[in-house]
C-alpha positions in Angstrom: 5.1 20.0 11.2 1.7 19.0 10.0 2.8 15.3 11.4 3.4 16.3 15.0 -0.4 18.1 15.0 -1.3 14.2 14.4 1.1 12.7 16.7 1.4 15.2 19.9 -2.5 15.5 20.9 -2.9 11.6 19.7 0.0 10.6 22.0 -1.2 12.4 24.7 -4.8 11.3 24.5 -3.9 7.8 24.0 -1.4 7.9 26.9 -3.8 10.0 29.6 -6.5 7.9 28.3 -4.2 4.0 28.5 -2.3 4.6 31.7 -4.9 7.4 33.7 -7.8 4.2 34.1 -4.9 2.0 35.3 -3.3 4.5 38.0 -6.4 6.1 39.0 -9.3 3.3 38.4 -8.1 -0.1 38.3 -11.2 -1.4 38.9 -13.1 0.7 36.1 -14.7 -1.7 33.3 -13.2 0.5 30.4 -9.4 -0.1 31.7 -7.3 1.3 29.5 -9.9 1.3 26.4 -10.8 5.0 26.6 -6.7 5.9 24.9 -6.9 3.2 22.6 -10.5 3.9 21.2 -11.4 7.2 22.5 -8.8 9.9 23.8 -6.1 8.5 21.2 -7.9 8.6 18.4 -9.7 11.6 19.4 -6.7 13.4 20.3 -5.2 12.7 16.6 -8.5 14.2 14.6 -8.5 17.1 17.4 -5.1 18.1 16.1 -5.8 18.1 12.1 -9.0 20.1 12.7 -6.6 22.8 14.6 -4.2 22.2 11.9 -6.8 23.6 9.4 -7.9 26.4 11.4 -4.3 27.7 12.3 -3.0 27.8 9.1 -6.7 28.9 7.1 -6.3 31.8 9.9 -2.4 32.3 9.0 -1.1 32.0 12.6 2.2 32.1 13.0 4.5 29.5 13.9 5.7 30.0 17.2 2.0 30.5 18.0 1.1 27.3 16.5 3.1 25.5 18.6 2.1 27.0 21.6 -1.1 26.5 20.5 -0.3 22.8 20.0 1.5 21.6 22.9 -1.5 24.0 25.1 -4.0 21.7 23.1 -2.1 18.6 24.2 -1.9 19.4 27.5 -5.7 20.4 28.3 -6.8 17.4 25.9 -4.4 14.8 28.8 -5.9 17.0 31.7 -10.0 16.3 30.7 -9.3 13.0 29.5 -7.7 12.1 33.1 -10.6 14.2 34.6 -12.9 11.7 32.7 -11.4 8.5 33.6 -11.2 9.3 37.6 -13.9 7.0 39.3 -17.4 8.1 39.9 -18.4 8.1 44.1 -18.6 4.9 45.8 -22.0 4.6 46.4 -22.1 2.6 50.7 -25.6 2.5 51.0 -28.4 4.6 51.8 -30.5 6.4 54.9 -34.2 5.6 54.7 -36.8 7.7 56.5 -39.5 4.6 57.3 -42.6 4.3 59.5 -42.5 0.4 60.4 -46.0 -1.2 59.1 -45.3 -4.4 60.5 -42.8 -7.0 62.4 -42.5 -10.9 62.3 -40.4 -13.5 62.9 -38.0 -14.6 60.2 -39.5 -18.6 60.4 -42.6 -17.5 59.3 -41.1 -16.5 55.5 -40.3 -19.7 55.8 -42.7 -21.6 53.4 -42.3 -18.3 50.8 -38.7 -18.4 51.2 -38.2 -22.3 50.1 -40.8 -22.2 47.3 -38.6 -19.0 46.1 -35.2 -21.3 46.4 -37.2 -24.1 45.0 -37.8 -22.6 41.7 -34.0 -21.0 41.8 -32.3 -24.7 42.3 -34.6 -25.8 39.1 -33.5 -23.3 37.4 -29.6 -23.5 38.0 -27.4 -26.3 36.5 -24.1 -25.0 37.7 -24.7 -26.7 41.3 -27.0 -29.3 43.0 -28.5 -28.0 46.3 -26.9 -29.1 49.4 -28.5 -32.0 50.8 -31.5 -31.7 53.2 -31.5 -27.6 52.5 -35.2 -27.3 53.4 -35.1 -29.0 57.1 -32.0 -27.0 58.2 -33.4 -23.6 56.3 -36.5 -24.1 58.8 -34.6 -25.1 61.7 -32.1 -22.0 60.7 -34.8 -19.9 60.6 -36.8 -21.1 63.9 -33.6 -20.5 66.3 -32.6 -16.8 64.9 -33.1 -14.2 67.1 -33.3 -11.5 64.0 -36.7 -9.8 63.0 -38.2 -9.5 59.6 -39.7 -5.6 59.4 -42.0 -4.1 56.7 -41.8 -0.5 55.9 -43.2 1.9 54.5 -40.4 4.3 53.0 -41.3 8.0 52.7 -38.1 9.1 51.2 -34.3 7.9 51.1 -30.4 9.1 51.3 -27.8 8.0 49.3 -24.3 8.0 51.2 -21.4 8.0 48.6 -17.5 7.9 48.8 -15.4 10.1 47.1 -12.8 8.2 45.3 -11.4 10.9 43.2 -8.2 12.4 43.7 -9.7 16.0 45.4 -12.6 14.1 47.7 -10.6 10.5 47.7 -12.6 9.1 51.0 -14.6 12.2 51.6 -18.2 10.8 52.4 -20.8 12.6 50.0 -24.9 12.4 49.6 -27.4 14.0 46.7 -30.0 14.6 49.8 -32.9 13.3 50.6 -35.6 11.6 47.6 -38.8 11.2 48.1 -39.9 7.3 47.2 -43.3 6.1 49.0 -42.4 2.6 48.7 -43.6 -0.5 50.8 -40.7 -2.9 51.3 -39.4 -5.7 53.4 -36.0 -5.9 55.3 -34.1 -7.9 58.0 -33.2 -6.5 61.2 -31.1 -7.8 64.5 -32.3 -5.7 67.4 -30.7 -5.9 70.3 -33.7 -7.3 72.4 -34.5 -10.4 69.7 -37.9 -9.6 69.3 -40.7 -7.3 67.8 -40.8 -5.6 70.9 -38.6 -2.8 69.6 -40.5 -2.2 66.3 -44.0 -1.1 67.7 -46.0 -0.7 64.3 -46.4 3.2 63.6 -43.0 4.5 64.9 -40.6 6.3 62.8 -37.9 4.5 61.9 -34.5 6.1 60.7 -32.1 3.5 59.6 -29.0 2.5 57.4 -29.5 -0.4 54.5 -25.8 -0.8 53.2 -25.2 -1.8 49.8 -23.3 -5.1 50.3 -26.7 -7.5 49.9 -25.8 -10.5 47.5 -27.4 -13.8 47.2 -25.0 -15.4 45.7 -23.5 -18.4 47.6 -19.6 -18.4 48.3 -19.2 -22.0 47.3 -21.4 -24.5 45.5 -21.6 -26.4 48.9 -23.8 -23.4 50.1 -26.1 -23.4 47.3 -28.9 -22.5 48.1 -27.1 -20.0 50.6 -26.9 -20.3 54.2 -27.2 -16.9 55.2 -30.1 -15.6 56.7 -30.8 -12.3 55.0 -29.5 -14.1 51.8 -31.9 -17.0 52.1 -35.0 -14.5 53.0 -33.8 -12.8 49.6 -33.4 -9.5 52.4 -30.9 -6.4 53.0 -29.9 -5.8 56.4 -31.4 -2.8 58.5 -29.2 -1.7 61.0 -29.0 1.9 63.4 -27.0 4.7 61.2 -23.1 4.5 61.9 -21.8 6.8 63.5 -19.9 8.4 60.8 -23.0 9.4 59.1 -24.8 10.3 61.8 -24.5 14.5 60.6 -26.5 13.0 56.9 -30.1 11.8 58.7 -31.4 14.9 60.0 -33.2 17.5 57.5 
């Protein structure tokens, strides 16, 4: 008897805690780690401490095992509960008043001085040949704007990837920030013309921004926000339209 209190709550620790991260969050850093080093173990010293207090308070058997197999059950139910992954953060709403608009050739000189110092520093991969000419010319023909903005306050957007809100789309609300920052935009007319310094500015920044090049024969990368070391600005989708007003 005083065995199974070991070996019930430990099983079912280890097993919600092994196989719950592979079912439910494949992707999850901690895998299947949490049984073997947390829930399992856990479980095991969770059922010698109910041991002691069932039998120092002379409950009787068919209550202990109740007791037990209720203890097992709850222990599988918050370890699984644990394990489920956290939202999906997508990106975030910021409430902006544009400061400024250029185009994106004249980051140029700051942008290749900044990749300069990167391809010195990186022994991995050589830079593709003649980078600097065709980051200029690159940079000359795109039709994209480079905005500055002053940020008054943002709005996380967030997918639900637990099993109740799987897909659900979910924000904290607005934060307030004050923060002066840079991004790259693509409007629609090519030009500055549709960023008048002063306005307003409600937009989406999505969190897929990497500088890291797909290949070594992209290194540095060829992308323009990549290159300008910028995240995207773009309208609000659609489907978070009902998230930018107050």
């Amino acid at each position: 008897m005083a065995f199974l209190w070991i070996l019930i709550p430990g099983a079912a620790g280890f097993l919600a805690g092994f196989i719950g991260p592979i079912i439910l969050a494949p992707d999850a850093n901690q895998g299947p780690l949490v049984g073997i080093f947390i829930s399992g173990p856990g479980g095991a010293i969770l059922g010698a401490i109910l041991l002691a207090i069932s039998r120092s308070l002379r409950i009787p058997a068919a209550r202990q095992w109740l007791l037990l197999w209720v203890m097992a059950a709850l222990l599988a139910i918050v370890t699984l509960a644990g394990v489920m992954p956290s939202p999906q953060f997508l990106g975030y709403i910021v409430d902006a008043q544009i400061l400024g608009c250029a185009a994106p050739a004249q980051s140029a000189d700051e942008a290749i001085k900044y990749w300069e110092g990167r391809v010195g520093s990186v022994t991995w991969a050589s830079p593709r040949p003649g980078w600097q000419d065709q980051a200029r010319a690159d940079l000359r023909d795109d039709a994209a704007v480079v905005l500055e903005v002053q940020i008054g306050r943002h709005k996380g957007i967030y997918a639900g990837r637990k099993l109740w809100n799987k897909g659900r789309l979910l924000t904290r609300g607005w934060f307030d920030v004050n923060e002066k920052k840079r991004f790259y935009a693509q409007p629609a007319s090519g030009s500055c013309a549709a960023f008048p310094a002063g306005t307003r500015l409600i937009n989406f920044v999505a969190y897929h921004y990497s500088d890291k090049p797909a290949s070594a024969a992209d290194w540095p990368p060829r992308e323009i926000p990549n290159f300008l070391h910028l995240q995207t600005i773009a309208p609000v989708p659609d489907e978070y339209q009902s998230f930018s007003g107050n």
